[in-house]
N, C-alpha and C positions, 0 to 999 in steps of 0.2 A: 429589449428585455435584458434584465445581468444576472447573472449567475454565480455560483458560489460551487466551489469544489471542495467536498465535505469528505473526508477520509477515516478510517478506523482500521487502527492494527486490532487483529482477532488472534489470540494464542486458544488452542484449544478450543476455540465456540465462545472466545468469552473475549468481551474488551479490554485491551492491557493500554491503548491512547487514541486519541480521537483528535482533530483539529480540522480546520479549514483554509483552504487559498484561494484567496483572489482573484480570480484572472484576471483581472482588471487590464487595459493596456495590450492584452494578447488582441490580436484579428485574427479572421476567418481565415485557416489554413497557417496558421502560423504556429512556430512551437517554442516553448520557453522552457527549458529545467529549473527546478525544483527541487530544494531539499528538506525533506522531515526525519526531523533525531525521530527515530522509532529506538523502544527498549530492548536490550539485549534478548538477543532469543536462546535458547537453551534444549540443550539435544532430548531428541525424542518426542517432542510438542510438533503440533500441525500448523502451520501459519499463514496468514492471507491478508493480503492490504486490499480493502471496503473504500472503492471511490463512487460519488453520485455526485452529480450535476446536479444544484436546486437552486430552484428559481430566490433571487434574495427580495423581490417587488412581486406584487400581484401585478397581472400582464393579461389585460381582456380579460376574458373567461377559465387564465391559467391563475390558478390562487397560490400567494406565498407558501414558499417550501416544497412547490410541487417536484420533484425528482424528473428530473429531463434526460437524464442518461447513467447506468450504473456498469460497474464492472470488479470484479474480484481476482484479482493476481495470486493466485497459489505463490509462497516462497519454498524452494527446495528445502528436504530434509536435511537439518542441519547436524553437523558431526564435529565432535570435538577431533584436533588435529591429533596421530594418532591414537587414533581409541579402536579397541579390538574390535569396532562393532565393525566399517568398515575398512581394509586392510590394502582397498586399492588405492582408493580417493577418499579425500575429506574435502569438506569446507569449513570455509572459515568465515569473520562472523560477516562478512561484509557479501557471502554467497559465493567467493571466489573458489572454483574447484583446483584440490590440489593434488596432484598424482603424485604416489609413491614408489620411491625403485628400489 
């Protein structure tokens, strides 16, 4: 059976990109990195990257598109670098936290 790794950046409850990766090549227990240009995120907005496992062939009795596995990544609160809101730490757009002295 092959599968397909389907992703969705979510800003606020709402779609801002969508795409899929192939695992193609990867085995059982193996790990590969990956990278997706996701759009600039913008302070104050909620955000979460939407991964599901879907089947890309009907497989026995599992029919195309069936979702095999899902998970949703919170991204932290993002902060313009000094901005009054937070005064200890910010981050920056890449999620990197950065202390203030």
């Amino acid at each position: 059976m092959t599968s397909l790794t389907e992703w969705k950046f979510i800003e606020d409850g709402e779609v801002m990109a969508e795409g899929a990766l192939d695992p193609e090549g990867i085995e059982p227990q193996q790990e590969k990195v990956v990278h997706v240009d996701l759009p600039e995120r913008k302070p104050g907005k909620e955000y979460f990257l939407n991964l599901a496992a879907v089947t890309k062939e009907k497989y026995g009795i599992i029919d195309k598109g069936t979702v095999l596995a899902s998970e949703q990544i919170p991204f932290p609160e993002y902060q313009l670098r000094n901005s009054p809101v937070n005064q200890s730490a910010s981050l920056d757009r890449s999620g990197a936290r950065t202390a203030k002295r």
